[in-house]
Structure formats: structure tokens, C-alpha cells
C-alpha positions in Angstrom: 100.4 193.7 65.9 97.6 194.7 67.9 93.9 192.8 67.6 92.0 195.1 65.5 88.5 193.4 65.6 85.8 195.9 65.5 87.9 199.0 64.9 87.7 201.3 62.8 90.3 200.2 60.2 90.5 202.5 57.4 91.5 200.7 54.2 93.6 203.0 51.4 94.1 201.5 47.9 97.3 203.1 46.6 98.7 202.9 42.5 101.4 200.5 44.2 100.2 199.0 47.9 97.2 198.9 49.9 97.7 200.2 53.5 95.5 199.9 56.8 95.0 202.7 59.0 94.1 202.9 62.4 93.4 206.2 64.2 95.6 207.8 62.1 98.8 205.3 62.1 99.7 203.1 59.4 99.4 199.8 60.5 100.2 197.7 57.6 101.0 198.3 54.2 101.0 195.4 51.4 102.7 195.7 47.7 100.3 195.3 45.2 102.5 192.9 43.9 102.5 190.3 46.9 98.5 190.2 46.9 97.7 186.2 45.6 94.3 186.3 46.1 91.3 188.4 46.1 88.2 187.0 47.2 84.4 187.9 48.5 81.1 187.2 49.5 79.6 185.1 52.5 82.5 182.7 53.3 85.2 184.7 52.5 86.7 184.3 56.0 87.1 179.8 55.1 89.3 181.1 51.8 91.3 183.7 53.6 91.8 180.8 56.5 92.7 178.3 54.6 95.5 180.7 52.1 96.9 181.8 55.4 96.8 178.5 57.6 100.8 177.6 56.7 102.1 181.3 56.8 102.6 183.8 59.4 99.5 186.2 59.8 101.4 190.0 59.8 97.4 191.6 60.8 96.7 188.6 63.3 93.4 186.3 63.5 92.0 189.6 65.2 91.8 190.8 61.9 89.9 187.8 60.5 86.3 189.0 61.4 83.5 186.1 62.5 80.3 185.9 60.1 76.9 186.4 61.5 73.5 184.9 60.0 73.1 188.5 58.3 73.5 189.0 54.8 76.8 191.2 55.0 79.5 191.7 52.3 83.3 190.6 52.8 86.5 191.0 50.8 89.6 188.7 51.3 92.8 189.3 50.8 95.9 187.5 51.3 99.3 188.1 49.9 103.2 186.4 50.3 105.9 189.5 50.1 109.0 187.0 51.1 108.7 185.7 54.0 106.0 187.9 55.0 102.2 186.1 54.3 99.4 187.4 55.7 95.7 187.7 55.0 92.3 189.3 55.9 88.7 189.0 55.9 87.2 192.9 55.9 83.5 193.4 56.0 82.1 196.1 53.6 79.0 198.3 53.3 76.8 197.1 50.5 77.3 200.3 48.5 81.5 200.3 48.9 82.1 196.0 48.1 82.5 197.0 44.6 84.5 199.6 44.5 86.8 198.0 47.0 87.0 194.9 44.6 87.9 196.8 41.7 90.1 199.1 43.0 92.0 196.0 44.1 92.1 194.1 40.8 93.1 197.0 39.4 96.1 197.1 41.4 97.0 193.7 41.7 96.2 192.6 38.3 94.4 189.8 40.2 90.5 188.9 39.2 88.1 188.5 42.5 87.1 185.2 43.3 83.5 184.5 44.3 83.5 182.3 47.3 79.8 181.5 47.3 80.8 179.5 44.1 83.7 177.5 45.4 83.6 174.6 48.1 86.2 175.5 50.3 87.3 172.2 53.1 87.7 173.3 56.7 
């Protein structure tokens, strides 16, 4: 899988998978049913890291995109489809976090966990 840090990584929330697309090629596609955990907010990228930390990453730490001292707005998402766990921290525009989230829950059947609200252990 190729490091896709700082592309343009388009994210498509489907009635049965969520798929990432990257100039036009699928790169990824996860069941709505394999997603374990939604999260967002400032440290999504420490819950996302520690979910995936055992499993194999399918997008790559590439994928897992670094914080900086701005207020900016992340989702995570991990997921386990077999053998297949994977996760990722996305960074959203402030006027597309929502929609994102609830698209997501809506699929999934998962809520959104609020990682500002959790102490996560590095």
C-alpha cells in the first residue's frame, strides 16, 4: 500500500462499506460491518494507534496523519474484517467532521467516541 500522507484521499461512505480513493483508484474499501470503532477530535491519532498497535495496518502508518498545535478536526476509524485490521486518523474540514461522523454511525451502527474525554496510555 502506498504512503498516502498528504494526498488527496477522497473518502466515500457507501449503504454497505466505506472506500478510499486516490486519483481515481480505489485504494481500500472496508465493510461497514468490520468498523470497531469510531472516534474524533484532537487525539484521535493515540486511539487509532493504540486499536491498531497488535494488527496489521491494510492503509499503513502513512495514513495515520501527525497533529499540529492548530485546532484541526480528526476522525478515526479502525475495523477487524478477519484477519484484515486496519485503522486511520483522517483530518476534516470544520464544516464536513459531522457529516463524516454521522454518515459513519449510520453505517456501522457504531456511536463516535470523543477522544478529548478519554485518557488514552501511549
Amino acid at each position: 500500500m502506498p504512503d498516502l500522507t498528504g494526498t488527496g484521499l477522497h473518502l466515500y461512505i457507501d449503504q454497505d462499506k466505506v472506500r478510499f480513493v486516490d486519483n481515481g483508484k480505489e485504494v481500500a474499501a472496508v465493510p461497514a460491518s468490520a468498523i470497531t470503532e469510531i472516534s474524533y477530535g484532537q487525539d484521535v491519532h493515540r486511539r487509532v494507534g493504540s486499536a491498531i498497535a497488535v494488527g496489521a495496518v491494510t492503509l499503513g502508518l502513512g495514513a495515520l496523519l501527525a497533529l499540529s498545535k492548530s485546532k484541526k478536526h480528526f476522525v478515526g476509524l479502525t475495523w477487524a474484517d478477519g484477519d484484515k485490521k486496519g485503522g486511520l486518523a483522517m483530518q476534516c474540514d470544520k464544516n464536513e467532521y459531522r457529516g463524516i461522523l454521522a454518515g459513519l454511525e449510520g453505517i456501522s451502527g457504531k456511536k463516535a467516541v470523543d477522544s478529548t474525554t478519554l485518557t488514552v496510555k501511549n
